[in-house]
C-alpha positions in Angstrom: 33.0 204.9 -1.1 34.0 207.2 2.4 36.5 209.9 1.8 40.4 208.1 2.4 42.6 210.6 4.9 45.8 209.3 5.2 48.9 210.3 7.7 51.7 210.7 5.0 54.4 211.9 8.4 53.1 207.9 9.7 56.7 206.5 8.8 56.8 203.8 11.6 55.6 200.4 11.0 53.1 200.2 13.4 51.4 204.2 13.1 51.1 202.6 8.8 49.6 199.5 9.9 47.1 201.7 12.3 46.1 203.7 9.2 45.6 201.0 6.9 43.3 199.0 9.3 41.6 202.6 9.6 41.4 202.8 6.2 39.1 199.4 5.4 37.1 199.9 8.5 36.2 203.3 7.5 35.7 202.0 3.9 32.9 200.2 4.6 33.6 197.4 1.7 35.0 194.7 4.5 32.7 195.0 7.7 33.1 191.3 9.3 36.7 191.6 10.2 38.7 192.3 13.4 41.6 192.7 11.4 43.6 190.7 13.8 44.7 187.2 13.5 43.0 187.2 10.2 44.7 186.8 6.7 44.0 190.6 6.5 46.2 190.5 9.3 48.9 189.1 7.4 48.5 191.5 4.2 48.4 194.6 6.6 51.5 193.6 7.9 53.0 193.0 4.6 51.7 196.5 3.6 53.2 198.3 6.5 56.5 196.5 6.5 57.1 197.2 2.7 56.0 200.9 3.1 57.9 201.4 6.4 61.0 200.1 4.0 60.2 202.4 1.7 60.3 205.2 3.9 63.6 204.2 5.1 64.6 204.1 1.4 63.2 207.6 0.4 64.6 209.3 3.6 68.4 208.1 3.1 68.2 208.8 -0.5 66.9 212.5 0.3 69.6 212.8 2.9 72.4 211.6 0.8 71.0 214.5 -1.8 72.7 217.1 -0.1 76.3 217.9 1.1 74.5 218.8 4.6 72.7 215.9 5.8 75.0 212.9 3.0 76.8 210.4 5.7 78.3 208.3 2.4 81.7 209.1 1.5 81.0 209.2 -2.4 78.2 211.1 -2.2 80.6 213.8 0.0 83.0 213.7 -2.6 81.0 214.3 -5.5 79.2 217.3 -4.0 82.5 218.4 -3.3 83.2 217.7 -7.3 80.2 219.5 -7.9 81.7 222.6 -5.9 84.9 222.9 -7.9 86.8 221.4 -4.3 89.6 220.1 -4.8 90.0 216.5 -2.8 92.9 214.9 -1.6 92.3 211.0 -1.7 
């Protein structure tokens, strides 16, 4: 089995897909297919879409950790909580 290198900054649907078809080629294991217009096709893309959600996912959620980068309103006002702030509804 070849040695996997993946891209983990790849957060766009497309760059995944890329690096999952570069993946099995490199593999070795599936050497007949074009993956294109191929049911391989189809699971790729279902792979990339779900992990280009994912991504999405884990970035908001990361954001909305911190007072800094949180766009939510609750997630504001309990870092403000955490702070001892005081907040005027």
């Amino acid at each position: 089995m070849a040695e996997i290198n993946l891209d983990y900054t790849a957060f766009s649907f497309d760059q995944i897909k890329d690096a999952l078809k570069q993946v099995l080629k490199n593999d070795g294991v599936i050497t007949d297919q074009n993956f294109e217009g191929s049911n391989t096709a189809t699971l790729l893309n279902i792979l990339a879409y779900t992990a280009a959600l994912m991504n999405g996912n884990i970035s908001f959620m990361a954001n909305e950790q911190f007072i800094q980068t949180a766009s939510l309103r609750k997630n504001v006002m309990k870092h403000a909580k955490a702070l001892k702030y005081r907040v005027n509804r």
